[in-house]
C-alpha positions as CSV (number, residue, x, y, z in Angstrom):
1,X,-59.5,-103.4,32.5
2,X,-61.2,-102.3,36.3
3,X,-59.0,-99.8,36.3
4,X,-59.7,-98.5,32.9
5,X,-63.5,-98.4,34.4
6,X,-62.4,-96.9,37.7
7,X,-60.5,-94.0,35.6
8,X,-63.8,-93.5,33.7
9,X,-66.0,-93.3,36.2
10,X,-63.8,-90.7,38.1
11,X,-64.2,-88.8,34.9
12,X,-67.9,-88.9,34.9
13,X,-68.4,-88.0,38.5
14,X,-66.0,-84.8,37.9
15,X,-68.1,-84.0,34.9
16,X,-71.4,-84.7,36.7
17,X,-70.5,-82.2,39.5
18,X,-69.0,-80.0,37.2
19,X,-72.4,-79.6,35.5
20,X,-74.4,-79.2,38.4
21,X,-71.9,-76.5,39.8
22,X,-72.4,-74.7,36.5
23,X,-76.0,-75.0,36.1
24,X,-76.6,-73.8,39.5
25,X,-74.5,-71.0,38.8
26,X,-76.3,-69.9,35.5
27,X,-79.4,-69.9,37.8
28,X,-78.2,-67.3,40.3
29,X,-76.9,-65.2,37.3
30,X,-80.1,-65.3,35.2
31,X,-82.0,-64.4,39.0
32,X,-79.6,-61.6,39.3
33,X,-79.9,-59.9,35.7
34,X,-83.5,-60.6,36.0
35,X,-83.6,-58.4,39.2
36,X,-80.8,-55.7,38.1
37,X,-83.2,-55.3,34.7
38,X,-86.2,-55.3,36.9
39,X,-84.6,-52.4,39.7
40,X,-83.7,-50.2,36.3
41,X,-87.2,-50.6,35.1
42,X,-88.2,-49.4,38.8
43,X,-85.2,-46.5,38.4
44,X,-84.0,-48.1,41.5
45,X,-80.3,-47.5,40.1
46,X,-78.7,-48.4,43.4
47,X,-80.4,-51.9,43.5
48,X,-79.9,-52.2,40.3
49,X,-75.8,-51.7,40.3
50,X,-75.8,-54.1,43.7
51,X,-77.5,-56.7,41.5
52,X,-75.0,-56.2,38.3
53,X,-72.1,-56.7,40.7
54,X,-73.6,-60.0,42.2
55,X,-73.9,-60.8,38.4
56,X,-70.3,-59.5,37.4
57,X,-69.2,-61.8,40.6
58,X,-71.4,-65.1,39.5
59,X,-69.7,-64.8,36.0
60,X,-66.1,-64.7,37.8
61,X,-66.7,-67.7,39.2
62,X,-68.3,-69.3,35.9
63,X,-65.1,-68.5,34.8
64,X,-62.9,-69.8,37.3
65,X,-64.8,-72.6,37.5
66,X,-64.5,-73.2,33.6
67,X,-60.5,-72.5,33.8
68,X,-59.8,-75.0,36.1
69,X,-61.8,-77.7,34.7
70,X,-60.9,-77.4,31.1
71,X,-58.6,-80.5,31.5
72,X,-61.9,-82.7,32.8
73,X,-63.3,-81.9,29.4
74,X,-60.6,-83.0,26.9
């Protein structure tokens, strides 16, 4: 039975650092649309395309991040 508990605990650590991975990622996406939508209000189009590529990057690594943790969440 302990090592049914230790086995679920394991599972609740990875899922507790999964989520805090992820929410700090949708943070620095949101902060990067924000300023992308902000520089093309501004018509600061260069600014603007360096913060849609951050953006583009953050959600590669959502991904990523999503793909190799799908097992955790089963």
């Amino acid at each position: 039975m302990f090592d049914e508990f230790e086995k679920l605990h394991k599972i609740l650590e990875e899922r507790e650092k999964a989520r805090e991975e992820l929410i700090s990622l949708s943070r620095e996406l949101r902060i990067n649309s924000t300023k992308a939508i902000s520089a093309t209000h501004s018509e600061e189009s260069e600014k603007a395309r360096n913060f849609i590529e951050k953006a583009e990057k953050t959600i590669g690594r959502i991904t990523e991040y999503k793909n190799t943790l799908s097992s955790t969440f089963r």
